[in-house]
PDB file of N, CA, C and O in Angstrom:
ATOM      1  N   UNK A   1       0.840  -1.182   0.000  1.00  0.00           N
ATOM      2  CA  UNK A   1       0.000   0.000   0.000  1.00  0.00           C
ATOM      3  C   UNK A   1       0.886   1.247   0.000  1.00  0.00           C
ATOM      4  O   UNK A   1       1.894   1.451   0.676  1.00  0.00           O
ATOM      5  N   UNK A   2       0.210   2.150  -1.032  1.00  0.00           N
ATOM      6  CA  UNK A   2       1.233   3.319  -0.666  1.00  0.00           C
ATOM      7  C   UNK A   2       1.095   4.111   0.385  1.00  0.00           C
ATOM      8  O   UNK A   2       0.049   4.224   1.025  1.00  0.00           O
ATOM      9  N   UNK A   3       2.147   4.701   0.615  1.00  0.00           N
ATOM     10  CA  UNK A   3       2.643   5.999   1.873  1.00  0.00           C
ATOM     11  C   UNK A   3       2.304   6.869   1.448  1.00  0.00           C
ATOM     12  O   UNK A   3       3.211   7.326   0.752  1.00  0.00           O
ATOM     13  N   UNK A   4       1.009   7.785   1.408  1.00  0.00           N
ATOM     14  CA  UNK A   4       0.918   9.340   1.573  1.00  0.00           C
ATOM     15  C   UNK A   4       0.796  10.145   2.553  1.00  0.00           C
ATOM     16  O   UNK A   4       0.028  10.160   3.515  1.00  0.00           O
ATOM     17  N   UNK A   5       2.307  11.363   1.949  1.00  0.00           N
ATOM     18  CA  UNK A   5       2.547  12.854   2.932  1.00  0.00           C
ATOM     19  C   UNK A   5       2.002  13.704   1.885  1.00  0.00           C
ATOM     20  O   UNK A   5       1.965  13.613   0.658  1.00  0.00           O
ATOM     21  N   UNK A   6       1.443  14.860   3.034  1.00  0.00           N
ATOM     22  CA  UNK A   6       1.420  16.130   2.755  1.00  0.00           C
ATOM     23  C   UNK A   6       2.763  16.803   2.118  1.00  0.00           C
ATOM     24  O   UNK A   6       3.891  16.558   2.544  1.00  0.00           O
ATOM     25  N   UNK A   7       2.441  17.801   0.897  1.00  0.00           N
ATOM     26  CA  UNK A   7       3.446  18.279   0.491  1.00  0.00           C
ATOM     27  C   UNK A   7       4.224  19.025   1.643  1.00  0.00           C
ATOM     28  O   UNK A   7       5.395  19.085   1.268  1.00  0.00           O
ATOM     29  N   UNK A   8       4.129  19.444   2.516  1.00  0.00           N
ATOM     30  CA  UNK A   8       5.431  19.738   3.633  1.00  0.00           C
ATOM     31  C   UNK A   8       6.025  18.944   3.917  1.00  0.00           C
ATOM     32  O   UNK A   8       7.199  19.103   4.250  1.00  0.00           O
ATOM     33  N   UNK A   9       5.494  17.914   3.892  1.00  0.00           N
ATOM     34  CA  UNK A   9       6.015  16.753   4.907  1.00  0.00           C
ATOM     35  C   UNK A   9       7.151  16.250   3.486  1.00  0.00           C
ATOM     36  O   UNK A   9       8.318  16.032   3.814  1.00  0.00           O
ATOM     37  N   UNK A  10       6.898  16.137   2.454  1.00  0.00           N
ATOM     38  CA  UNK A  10       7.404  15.534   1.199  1.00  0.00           C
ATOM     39  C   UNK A  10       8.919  16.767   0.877  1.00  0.00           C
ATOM     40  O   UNK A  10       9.938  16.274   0.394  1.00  0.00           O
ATOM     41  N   UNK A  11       8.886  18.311   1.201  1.00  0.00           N
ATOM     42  CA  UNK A  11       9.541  18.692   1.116  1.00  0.00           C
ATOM     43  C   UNK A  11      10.690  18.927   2.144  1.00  0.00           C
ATOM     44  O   UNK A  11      11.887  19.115   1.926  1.00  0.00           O
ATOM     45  N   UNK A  12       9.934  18.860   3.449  1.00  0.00           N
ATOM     46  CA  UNK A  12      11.223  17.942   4.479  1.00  0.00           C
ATOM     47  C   UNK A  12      11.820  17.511   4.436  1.00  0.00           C
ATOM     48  O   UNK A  12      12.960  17.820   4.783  1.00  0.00           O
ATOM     49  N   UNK A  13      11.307  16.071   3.788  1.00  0.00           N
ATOM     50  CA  UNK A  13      11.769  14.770   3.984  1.00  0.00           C
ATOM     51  C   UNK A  13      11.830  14.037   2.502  1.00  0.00           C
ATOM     52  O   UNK A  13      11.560  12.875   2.201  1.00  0.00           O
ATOM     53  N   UNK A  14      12.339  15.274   1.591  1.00  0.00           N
ATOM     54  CA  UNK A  14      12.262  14.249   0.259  1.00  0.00           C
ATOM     55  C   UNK A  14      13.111  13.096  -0.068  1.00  0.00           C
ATOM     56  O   UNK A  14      12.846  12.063  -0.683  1.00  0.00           O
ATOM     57  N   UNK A  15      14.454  13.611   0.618  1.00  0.00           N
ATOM     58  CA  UNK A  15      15.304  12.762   0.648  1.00  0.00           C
ATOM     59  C   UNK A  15      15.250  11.255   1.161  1.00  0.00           C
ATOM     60  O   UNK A  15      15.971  10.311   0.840  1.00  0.00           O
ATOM     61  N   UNK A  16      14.164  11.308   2.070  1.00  0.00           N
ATOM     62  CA  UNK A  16      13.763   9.835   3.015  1.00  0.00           C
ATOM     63  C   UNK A  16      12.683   9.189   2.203  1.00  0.00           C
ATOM     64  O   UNK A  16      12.328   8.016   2.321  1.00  0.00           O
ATOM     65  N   UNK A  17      12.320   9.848   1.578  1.00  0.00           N
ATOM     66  CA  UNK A  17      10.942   9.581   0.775  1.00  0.00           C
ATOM     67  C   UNK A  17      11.715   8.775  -0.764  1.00  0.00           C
ATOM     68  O   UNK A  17      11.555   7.649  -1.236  1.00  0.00           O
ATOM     69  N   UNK A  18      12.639  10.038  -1.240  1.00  0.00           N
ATOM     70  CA  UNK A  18      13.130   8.653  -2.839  1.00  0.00           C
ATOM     71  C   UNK A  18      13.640   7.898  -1.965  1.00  0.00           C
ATOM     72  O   UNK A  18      13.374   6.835  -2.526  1.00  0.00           O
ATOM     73  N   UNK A  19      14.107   7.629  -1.137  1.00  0.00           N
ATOM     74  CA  UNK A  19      15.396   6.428  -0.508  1.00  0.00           C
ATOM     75  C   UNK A  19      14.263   5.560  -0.147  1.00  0.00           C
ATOM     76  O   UNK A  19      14.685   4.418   0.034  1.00  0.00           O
ATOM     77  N   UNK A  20      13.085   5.641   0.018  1.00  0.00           N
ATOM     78  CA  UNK A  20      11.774   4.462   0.202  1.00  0.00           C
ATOM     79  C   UNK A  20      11.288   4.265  -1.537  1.00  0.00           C
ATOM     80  O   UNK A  20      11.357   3.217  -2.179  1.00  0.00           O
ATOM     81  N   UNK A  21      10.881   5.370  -1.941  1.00  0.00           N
ATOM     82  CA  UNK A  21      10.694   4.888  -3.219  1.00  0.00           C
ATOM     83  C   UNK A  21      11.623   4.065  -3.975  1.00  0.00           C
ATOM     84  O   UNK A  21      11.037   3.358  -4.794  1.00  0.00           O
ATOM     85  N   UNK A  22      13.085   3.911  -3.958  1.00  0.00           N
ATOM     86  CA  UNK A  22      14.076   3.520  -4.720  1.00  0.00           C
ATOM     87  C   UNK A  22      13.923   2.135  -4.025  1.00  0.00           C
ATOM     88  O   UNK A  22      14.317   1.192  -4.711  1.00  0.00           O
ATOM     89  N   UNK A  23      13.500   1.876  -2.976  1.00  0.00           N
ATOM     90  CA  UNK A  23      13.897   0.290  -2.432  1.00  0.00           C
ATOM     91  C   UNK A  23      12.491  -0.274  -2.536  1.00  0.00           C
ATOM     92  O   UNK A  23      12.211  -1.394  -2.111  1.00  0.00           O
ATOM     93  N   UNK A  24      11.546   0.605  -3.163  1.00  0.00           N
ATOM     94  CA  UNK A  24       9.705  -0.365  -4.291  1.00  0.00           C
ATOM     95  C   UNK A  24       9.068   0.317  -3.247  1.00  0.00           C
ATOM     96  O   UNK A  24       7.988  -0.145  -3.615  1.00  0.00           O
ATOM     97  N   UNK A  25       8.739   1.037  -2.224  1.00  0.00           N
ATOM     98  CA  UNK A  25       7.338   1.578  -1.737  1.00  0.00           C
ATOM     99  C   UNK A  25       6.531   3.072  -2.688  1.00  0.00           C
ATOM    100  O   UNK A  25       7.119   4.068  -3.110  1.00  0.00           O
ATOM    101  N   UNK A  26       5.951   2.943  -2.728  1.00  0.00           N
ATOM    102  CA  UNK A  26       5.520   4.008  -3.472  1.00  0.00           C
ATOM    103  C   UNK A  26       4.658   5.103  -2.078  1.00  0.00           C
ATOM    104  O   UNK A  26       3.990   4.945  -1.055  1.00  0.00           O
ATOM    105  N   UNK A  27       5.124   5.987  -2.749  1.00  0.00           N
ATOM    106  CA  UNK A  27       4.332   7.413  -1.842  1.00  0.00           C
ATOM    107  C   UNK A  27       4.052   8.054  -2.794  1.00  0.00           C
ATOM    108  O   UNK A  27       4.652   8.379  -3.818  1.00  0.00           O
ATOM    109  N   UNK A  28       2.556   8.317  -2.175  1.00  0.00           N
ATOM    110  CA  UNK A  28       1.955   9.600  -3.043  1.00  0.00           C
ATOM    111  C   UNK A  28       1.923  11.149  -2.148  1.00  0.00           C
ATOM    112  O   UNK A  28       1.716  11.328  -0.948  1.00  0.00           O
ATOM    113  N   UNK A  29       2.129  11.865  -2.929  1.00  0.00           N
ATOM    114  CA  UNK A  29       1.959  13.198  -2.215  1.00  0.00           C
ATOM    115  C   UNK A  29       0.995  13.938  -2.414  1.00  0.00           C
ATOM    116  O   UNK A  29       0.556  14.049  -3.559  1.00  0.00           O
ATOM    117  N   UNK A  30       0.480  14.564  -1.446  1.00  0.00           N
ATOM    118  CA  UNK A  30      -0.976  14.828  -1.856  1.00  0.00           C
ATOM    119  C   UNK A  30      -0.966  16.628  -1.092  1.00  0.00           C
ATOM    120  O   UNK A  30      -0.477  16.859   0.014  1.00  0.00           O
ATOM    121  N   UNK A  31      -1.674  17.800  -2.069  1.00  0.00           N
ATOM    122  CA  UNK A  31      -1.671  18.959  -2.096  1.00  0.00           C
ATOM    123  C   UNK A  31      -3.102  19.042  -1.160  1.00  0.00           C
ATOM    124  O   UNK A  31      -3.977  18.655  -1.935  1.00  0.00           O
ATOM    125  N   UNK A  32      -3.635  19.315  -0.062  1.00  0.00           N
ATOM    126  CA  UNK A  32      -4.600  20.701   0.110  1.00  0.00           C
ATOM    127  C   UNK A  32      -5.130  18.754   1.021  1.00  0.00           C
ATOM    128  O   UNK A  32      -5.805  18.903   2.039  1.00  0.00           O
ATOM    129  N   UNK A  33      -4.920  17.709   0.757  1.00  0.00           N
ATOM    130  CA  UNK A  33      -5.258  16.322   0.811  1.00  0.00           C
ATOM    131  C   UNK A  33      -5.605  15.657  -0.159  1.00  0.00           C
ATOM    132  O   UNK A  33      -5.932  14.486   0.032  1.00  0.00           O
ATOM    133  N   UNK A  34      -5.639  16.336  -1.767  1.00  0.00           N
ATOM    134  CA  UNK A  34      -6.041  15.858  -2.704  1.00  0.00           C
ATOM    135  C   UNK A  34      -4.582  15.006  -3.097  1.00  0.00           C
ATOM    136  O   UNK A  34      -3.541  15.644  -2.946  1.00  0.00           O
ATOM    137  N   UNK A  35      -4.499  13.790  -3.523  1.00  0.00           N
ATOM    138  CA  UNK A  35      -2.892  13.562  -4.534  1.00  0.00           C
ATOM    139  C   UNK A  35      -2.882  14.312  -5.343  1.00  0.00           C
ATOM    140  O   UNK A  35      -3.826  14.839  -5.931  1.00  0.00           O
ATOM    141  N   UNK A  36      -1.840  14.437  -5.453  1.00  0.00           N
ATOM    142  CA  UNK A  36      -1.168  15.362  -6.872  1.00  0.00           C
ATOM    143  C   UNK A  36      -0.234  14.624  -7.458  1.00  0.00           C
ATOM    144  O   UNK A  36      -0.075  14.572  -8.677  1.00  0.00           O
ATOM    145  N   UNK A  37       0.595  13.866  -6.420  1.00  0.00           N
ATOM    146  CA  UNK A  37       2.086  13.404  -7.726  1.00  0.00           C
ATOM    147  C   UNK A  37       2.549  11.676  -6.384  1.00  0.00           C
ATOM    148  O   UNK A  37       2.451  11.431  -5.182  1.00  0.00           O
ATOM    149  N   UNK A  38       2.931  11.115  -7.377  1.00  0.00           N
ATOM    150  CA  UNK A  38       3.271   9.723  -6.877  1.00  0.00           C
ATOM    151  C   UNK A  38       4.750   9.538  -7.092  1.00  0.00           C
ATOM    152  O   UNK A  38       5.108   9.704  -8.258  1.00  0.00           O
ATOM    153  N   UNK A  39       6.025   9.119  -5.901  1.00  0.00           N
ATOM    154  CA  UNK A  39       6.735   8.751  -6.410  1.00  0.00           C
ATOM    155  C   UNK A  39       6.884   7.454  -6.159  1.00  0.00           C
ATOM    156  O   UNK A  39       6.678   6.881  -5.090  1.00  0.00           O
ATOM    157  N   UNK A  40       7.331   6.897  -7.406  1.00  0.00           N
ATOM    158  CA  UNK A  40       7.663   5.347  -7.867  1.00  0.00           C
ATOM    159  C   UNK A  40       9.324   4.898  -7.796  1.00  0.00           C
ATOM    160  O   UNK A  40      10.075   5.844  -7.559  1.00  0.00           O
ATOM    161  N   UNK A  41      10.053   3.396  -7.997  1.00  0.00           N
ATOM    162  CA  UNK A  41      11.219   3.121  -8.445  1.00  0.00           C
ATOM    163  C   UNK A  41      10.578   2.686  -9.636  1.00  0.00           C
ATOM    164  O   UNK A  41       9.516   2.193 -10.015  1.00  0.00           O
ATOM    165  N   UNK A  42      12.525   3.384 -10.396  1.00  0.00           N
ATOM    166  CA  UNK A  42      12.330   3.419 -11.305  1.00  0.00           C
ATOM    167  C   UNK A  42      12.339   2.003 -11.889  1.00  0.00           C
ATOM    168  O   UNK A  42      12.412   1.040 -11.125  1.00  0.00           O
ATOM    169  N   UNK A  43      12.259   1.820 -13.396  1.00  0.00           N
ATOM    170  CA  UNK A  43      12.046   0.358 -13.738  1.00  0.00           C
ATOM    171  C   UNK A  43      13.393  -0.045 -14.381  1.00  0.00           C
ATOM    172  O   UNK A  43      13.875   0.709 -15.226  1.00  0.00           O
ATOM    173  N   UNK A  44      14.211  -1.500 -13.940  1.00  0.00           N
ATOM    174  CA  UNK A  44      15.498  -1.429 -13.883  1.00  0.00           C
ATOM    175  C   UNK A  44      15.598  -1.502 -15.554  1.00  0.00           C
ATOM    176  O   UNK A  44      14.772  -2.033 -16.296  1.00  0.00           O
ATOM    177  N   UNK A  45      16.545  -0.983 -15.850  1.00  0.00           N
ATOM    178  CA  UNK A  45      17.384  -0.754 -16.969  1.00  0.00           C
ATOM    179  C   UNK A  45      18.056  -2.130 -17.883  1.00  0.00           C
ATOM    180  O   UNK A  45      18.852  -2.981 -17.486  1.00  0.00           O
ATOM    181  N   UNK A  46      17.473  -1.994 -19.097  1.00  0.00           N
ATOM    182  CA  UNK A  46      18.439  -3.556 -19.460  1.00  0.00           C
ATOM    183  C   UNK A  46      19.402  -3.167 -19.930  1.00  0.00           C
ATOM    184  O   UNK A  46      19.787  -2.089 -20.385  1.00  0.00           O
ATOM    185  N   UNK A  47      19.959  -4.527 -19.745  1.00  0.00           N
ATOM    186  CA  UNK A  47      21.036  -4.517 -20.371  1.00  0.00           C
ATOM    187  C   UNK A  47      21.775  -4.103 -21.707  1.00  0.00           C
ATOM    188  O   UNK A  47      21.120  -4.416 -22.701  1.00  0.00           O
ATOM    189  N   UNK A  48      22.823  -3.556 -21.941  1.00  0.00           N
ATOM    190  CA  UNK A  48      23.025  -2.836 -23.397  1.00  0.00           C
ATOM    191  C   UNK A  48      23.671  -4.783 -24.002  1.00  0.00           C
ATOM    192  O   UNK A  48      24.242  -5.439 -23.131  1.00  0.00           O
ATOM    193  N   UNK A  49      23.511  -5.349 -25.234  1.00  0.00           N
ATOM    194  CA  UNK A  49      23.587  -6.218 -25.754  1.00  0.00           C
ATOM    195  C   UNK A  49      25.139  -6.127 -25.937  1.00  0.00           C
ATOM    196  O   UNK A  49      25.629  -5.001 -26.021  1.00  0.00           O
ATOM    197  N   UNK A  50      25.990  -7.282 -26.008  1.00  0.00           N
ATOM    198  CA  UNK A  50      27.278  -7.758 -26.632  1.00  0.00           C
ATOM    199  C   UNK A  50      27.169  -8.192 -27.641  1.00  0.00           C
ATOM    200  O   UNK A  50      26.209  -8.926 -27.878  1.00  0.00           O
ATOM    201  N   UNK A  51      27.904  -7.964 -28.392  1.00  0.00           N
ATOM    202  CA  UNK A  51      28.210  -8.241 -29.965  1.00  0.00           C
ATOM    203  C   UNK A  51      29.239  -9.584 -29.864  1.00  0.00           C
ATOM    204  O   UNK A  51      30.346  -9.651 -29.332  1.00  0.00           O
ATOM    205  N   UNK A  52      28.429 -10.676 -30.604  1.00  0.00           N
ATOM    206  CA  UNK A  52      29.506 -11.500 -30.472  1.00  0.00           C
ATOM    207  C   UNK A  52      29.235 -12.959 -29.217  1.00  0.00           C
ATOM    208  O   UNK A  52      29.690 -14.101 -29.159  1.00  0.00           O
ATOM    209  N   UNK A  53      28.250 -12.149 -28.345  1.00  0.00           N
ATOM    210  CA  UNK A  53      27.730 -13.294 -27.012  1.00  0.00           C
ATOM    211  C   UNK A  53      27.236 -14.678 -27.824  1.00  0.00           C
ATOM    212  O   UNK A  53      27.594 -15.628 -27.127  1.00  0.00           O
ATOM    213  N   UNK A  54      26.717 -15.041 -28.738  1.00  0.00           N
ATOM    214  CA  UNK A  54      25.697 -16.152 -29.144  1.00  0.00           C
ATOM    215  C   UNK A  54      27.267 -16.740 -30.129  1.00  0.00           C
ATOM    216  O   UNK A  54      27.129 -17.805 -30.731  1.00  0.00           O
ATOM    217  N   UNK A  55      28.710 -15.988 -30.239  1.00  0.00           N
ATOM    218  CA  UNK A  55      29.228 -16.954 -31.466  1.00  0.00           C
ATOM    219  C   UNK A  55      29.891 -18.530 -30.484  1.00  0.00           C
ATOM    220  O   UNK A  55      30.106 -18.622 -29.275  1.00  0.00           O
ATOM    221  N   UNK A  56      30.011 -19.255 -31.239  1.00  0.00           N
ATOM    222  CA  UNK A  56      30.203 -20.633 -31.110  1.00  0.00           C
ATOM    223  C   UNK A  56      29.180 -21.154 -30.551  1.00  0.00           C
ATOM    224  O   UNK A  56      29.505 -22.298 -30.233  1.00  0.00           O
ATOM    225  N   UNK A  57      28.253 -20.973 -30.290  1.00  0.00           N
ATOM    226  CA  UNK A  57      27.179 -21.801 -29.189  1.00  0.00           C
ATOM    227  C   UNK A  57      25.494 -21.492 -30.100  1.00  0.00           C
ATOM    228  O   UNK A  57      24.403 -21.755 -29.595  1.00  0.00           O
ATOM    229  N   UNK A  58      25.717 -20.833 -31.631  1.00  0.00           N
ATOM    230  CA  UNK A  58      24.570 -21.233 -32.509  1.00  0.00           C
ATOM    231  C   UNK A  58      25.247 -21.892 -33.921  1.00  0.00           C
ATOM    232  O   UNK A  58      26.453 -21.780 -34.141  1.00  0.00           O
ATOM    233  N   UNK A  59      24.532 -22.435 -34.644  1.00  0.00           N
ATOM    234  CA  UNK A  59      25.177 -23.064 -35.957  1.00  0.00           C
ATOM    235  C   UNK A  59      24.074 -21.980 -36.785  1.00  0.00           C
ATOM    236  O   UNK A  59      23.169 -21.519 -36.090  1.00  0.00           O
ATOM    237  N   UNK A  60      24.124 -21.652 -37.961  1.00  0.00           N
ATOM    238  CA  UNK A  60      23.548 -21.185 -38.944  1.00  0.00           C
ATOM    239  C   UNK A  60      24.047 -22.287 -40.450  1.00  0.00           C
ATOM    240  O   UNK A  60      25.190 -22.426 -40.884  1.00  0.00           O
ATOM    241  N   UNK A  61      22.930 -22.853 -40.913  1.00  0.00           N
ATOM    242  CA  UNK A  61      22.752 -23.823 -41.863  1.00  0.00           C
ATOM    243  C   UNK A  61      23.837 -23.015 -42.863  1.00  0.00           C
ATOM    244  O   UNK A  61      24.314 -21.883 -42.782  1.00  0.00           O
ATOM    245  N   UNK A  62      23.999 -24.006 -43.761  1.00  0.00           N
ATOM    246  CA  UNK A  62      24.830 -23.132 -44.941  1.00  0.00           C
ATOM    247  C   UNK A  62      23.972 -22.347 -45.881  1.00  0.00           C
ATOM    248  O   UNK A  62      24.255 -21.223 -46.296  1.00  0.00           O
ATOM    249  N   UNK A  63      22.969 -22.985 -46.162  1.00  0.00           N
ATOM    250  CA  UNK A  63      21.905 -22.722 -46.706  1.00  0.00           C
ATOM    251  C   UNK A  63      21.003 -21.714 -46.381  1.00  0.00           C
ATOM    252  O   UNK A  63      20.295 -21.144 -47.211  1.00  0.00           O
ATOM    253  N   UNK A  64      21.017 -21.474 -45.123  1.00  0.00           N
ATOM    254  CA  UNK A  64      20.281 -19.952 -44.625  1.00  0.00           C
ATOM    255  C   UNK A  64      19.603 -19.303 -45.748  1.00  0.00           C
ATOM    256  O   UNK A  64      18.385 -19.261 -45.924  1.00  0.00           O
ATOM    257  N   UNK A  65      20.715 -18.692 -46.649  1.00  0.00           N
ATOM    258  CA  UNK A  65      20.160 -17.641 -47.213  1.00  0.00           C
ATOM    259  C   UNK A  65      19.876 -17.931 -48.852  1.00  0.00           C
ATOM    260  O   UNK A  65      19.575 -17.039 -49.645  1.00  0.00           O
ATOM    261  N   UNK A  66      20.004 -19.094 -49.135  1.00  0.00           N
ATOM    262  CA  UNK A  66      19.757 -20.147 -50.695  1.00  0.00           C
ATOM    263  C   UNK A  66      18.135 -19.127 -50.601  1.00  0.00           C
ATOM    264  O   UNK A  66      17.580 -18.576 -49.650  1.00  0.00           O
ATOM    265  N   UNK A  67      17.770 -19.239 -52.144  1.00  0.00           N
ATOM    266  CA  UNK A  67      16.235 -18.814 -52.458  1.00  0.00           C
ATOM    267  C   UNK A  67      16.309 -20.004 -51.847  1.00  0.00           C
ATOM    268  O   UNK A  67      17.202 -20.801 -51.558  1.00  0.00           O
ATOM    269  N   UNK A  68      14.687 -19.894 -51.675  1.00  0.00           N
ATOM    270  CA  UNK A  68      13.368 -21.002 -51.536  1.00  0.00           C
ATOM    271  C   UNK A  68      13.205 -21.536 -52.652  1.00  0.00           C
ATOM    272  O   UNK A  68      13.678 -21.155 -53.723  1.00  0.00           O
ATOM    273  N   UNK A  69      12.404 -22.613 -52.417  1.00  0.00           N
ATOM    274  CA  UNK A  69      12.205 -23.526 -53.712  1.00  0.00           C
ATOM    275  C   UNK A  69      10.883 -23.255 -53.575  1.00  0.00           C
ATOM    276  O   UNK A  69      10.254 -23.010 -52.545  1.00  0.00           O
ATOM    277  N   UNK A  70      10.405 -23.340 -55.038  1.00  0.00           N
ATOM    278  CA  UNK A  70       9.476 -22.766 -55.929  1.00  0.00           C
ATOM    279  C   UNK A  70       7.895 -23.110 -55.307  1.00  0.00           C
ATOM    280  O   UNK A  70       6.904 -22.415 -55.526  1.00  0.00           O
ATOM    281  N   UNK A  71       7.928 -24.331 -54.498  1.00  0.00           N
ATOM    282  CA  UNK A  71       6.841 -24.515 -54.116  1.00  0.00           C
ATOM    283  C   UNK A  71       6.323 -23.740 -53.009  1.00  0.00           C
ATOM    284  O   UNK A  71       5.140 -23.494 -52.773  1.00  0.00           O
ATOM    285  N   UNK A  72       7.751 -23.244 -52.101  1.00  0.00           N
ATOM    286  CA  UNK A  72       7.122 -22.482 -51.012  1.00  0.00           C
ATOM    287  C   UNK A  72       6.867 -21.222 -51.110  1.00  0.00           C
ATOM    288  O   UNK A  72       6.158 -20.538 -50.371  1.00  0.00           O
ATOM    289  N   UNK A  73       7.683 -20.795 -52.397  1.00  0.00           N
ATOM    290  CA  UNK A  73       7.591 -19.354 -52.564  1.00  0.00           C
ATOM    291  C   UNK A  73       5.793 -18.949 -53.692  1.00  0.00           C
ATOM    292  O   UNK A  73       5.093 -17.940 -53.604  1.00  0.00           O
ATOM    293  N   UNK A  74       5.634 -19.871 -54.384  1.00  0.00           N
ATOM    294  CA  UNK A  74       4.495 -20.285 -54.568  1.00  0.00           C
ATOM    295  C   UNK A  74       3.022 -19.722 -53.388  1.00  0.00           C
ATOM    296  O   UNK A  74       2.239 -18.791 -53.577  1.00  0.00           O
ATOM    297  N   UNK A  75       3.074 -20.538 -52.404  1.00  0.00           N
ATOM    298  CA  UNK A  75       3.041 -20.747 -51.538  1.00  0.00           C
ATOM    299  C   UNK A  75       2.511 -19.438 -50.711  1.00  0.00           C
ATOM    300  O   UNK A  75       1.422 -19.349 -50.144  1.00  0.00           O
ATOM    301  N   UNK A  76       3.494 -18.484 -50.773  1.00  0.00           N
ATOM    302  CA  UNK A  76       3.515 -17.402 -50.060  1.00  0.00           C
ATOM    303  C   UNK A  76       2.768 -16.133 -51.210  1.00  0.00           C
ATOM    304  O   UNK A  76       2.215 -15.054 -51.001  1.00  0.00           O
ATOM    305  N   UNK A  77       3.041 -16.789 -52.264  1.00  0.00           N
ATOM    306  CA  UNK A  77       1.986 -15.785 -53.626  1.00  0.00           C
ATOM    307  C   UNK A  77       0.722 -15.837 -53.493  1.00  0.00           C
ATOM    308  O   UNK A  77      -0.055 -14.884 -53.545  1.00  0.00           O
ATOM    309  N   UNK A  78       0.459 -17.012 -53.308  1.00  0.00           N
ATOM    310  CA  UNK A  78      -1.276 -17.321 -52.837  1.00  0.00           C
ATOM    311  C   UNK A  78      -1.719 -17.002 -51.912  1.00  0.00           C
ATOM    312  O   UNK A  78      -2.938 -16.833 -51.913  1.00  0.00           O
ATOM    313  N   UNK A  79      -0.874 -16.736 -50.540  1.00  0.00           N
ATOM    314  CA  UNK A  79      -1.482 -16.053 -49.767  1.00  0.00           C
ATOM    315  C   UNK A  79      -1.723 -14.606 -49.796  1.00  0.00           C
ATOM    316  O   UNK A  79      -2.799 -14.130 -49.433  1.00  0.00           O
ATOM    317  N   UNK A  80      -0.898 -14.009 -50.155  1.00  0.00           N
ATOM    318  CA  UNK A  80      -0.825 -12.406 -50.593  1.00  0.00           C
ATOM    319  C   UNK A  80      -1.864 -12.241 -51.571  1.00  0.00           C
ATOM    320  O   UNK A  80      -1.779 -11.273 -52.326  1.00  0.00           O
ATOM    321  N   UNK A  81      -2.879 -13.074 -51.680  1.00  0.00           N
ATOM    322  CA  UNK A  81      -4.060 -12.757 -52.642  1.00  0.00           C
ATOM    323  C   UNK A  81      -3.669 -12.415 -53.923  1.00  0.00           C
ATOM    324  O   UNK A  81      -4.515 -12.142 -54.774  1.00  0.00           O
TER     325      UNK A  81
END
């Protein structure tokens, strides 16, 4: 459940407030008692990809990139109406 402060209380204590948001509680802050603004953690970041991670441990046919044979490409004409 979230934690809502009054915006004084949020400008006090903002610092205590992301250091709860950053470890998953969410607080909302709320103006006059109405909410106005929610803080959340953020959503973790992926990973940037390696170039090169998948070599030796996939095979790619030799054939990969041969046309198709006529029946399948056929095939794929008839469906395209």
């Amino acid at each position: 459940m979230a934690r809502t402060v009054n915006l004084y209380e949020a400008k006090t204590h903002l610092s205590q407030l992301v250091d709860r948001a950053a470890s998953g509680e969410e607080v909302v802050i709320a103006k006059a008692g109405r909410p106005v603004a929610r803080l959340v953690p953020l959503a973790p970041r992926n990973r940037p990809r390696k170039p090169g991670i998948w070599r030796g441990k996939v095979r790619v046919a030799k054939s990969f990139d041969a046309p198709l044979p006529k029946a399948i490409l056929d095939a794929f004409d008839r469906r395209r109406g």
